[in-house]
BADO-23662 format. One record per residue: residue in one letter; x, y, z of N, C-alpha, C in turn. Coordinates in pm, 1 decimal. Example, Ala and Ser with C-alpha at 12.3 -4.5 7.8 and 13.67 -1.06 7.14 Angstrom:
// residues 2
@residu A, npx 1319.0, npy -569.0, npz 780.0, capx 1230.0, capy -450.0, capz 780.0, cpx 1320.0, cpy -330.0, cpz 780.0 $
@residu S, npx 1285.0, npy -225.0, npz 708.0, capx 1367.0, capy -106.0, capz 714.0, cpx 1290.0, cpy 3.0, cpz 787.0 $
***
This chain:
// residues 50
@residu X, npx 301.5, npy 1000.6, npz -6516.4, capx 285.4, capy 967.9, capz -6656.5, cpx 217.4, cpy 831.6, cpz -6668.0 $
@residu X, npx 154.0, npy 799.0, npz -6726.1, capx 12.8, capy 724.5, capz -6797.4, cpx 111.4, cpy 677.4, cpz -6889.4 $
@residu X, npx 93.0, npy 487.9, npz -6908.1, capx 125.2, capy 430.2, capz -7069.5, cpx 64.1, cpy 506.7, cpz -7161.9 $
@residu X, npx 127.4, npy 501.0, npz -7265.5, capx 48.9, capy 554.5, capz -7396.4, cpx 145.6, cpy 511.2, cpz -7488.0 $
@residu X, npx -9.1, npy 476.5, npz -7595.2, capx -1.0, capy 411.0, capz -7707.4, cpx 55.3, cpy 490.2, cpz -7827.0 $
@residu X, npx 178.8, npy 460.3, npz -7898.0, capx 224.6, capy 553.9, capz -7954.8, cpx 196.5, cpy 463.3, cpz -8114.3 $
@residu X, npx 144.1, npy 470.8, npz -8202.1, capx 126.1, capy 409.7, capz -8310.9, cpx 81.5, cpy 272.8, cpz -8269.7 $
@residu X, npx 114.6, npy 177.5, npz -8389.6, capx 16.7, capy 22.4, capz -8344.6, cpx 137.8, cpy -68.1, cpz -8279.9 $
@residu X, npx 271.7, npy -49.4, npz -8247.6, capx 377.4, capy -114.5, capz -8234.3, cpx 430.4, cpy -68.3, cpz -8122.6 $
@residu X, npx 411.5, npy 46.8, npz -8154.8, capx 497.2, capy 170.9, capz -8005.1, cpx 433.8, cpy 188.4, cpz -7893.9 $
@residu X, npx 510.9, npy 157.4, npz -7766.6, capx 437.3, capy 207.0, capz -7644.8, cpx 550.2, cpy 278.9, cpz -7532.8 $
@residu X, npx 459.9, npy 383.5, npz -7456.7, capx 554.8, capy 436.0, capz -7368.0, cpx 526.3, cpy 456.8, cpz -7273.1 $
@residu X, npx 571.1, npy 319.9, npz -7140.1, capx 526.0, capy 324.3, capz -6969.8, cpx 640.0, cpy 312.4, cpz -6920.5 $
@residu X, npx 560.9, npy 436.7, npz -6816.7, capx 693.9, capy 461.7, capz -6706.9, cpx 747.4, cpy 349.9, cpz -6638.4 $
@residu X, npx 680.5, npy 224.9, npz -6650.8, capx 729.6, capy 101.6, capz -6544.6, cpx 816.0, cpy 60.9, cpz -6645.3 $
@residu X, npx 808.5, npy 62.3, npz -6790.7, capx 940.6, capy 13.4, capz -6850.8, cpx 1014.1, cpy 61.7, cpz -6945.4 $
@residu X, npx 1164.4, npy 73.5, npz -6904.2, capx 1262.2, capy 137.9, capz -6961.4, cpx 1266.6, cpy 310.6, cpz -6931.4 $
@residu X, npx 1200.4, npy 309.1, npz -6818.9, capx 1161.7, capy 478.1, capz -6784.0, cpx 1102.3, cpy 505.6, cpz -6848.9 $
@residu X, npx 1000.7, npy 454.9, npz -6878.0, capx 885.1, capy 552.2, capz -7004.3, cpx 967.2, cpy 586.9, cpz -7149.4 $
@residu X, npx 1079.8, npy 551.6, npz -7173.1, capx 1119.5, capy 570.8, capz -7330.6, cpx 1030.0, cpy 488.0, cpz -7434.6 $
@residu X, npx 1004.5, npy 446.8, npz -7559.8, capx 900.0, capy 433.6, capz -7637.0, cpx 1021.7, cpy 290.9, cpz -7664.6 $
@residu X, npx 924.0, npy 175.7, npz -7673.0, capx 950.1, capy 33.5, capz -7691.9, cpx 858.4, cpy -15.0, cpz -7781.1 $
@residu X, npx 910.2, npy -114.3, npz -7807.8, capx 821.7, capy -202.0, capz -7894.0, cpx 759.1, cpy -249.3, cpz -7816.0 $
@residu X, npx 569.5, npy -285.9, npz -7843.9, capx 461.0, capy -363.9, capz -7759.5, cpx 514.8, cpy -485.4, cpz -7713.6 $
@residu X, npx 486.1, npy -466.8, npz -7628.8, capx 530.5, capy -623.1, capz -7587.5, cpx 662.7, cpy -733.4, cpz -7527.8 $
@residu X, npx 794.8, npy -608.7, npz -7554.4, capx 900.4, capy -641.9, capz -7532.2, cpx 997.0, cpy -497.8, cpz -7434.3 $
@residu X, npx 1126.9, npy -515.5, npz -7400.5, capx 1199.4, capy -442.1, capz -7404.8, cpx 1303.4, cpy -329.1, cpz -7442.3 $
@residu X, npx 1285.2, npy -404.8, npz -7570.1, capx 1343.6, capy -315.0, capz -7723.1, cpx 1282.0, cpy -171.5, cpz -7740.9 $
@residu X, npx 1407.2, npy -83.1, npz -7709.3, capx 1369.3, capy 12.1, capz -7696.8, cpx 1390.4, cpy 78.3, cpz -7902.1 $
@residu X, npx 1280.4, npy 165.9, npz -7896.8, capx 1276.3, capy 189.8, capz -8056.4, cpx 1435.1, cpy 286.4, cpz -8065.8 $
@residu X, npx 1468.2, npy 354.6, npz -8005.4, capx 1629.3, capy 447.4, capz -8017.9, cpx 1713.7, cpy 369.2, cpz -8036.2 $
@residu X, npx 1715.4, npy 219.8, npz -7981.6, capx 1842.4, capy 145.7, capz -8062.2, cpx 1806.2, cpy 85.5, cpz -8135.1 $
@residu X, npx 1729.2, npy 42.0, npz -8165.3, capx 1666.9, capy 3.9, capz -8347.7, cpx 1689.4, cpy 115.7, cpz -8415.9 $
@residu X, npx 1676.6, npy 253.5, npz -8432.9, capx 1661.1, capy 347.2, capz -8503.5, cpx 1796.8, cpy 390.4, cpz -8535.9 $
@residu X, npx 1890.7, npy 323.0, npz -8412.3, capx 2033.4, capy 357.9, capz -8436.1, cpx 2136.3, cpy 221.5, cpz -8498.2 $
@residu X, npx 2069.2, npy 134.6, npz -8510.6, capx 2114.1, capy 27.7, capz -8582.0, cpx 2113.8, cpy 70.0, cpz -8696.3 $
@residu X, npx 1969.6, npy 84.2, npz -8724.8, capx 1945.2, capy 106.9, capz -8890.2, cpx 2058.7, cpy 229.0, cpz -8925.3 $
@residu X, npx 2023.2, npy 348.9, npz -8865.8, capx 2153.1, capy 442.2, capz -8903.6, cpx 2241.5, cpy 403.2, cpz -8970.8 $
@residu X, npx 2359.1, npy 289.9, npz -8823.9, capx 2447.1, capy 217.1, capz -8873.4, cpx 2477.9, cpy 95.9, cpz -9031.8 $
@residu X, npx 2378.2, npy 107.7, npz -9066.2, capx 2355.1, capy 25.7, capz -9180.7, cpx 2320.6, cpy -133.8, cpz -9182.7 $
@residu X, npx 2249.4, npy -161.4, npz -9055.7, capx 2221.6, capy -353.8, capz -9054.4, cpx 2105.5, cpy -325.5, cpz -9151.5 $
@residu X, npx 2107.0, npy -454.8, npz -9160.9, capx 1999.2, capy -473.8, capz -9251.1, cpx 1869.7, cpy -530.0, cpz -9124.9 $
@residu X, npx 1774.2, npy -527.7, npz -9179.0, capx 1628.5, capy -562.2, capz -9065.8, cpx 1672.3, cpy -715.1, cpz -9067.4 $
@residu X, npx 1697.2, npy -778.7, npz -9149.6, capx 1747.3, capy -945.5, capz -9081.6, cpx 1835.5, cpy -928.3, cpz -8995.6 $
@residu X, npx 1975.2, npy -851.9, npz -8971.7, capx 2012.7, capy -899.5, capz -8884.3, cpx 1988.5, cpy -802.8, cpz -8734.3 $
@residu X, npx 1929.3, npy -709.3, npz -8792.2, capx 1828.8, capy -664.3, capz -8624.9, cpx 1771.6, cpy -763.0, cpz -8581.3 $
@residu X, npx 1645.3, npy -792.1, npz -8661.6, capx 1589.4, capy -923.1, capz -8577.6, cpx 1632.2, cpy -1040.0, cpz -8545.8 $
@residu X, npx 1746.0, npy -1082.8, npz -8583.5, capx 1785.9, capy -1200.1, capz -8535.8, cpx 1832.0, cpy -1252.8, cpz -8410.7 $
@residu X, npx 1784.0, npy -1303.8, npz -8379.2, capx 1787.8, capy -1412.3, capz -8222.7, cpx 1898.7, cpy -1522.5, cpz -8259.9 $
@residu X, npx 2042.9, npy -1495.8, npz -8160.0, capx 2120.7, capy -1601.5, capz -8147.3, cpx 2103.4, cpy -1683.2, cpz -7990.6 $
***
């Protein structure tokens, strides 16, 4: 499997996180963002860095 570009944010290579779909540039995999939100955070406190 080949990186590939999944929208302008999304990417999915096998060298990281096993090829599950991350945000460019980081480790953040999009399934636990998607399961935060579920849970009801709000996008401030997803993104927040302590």
């Amino acid at each position: 499997m080949k990186s590939m570009i999944i929208g302008r944010h999304i990417v999915a290579d096998p060298k990281i996180c096993h090829g599950k779909p991350t945000f460019r540039g980081t480790r953040i995999m999009v399934s636990d963002v998607l399961e935060q939100i579920e849970e009801g955070l709000t996008w401030e406190s997803i993104i927040r860095v302590d």
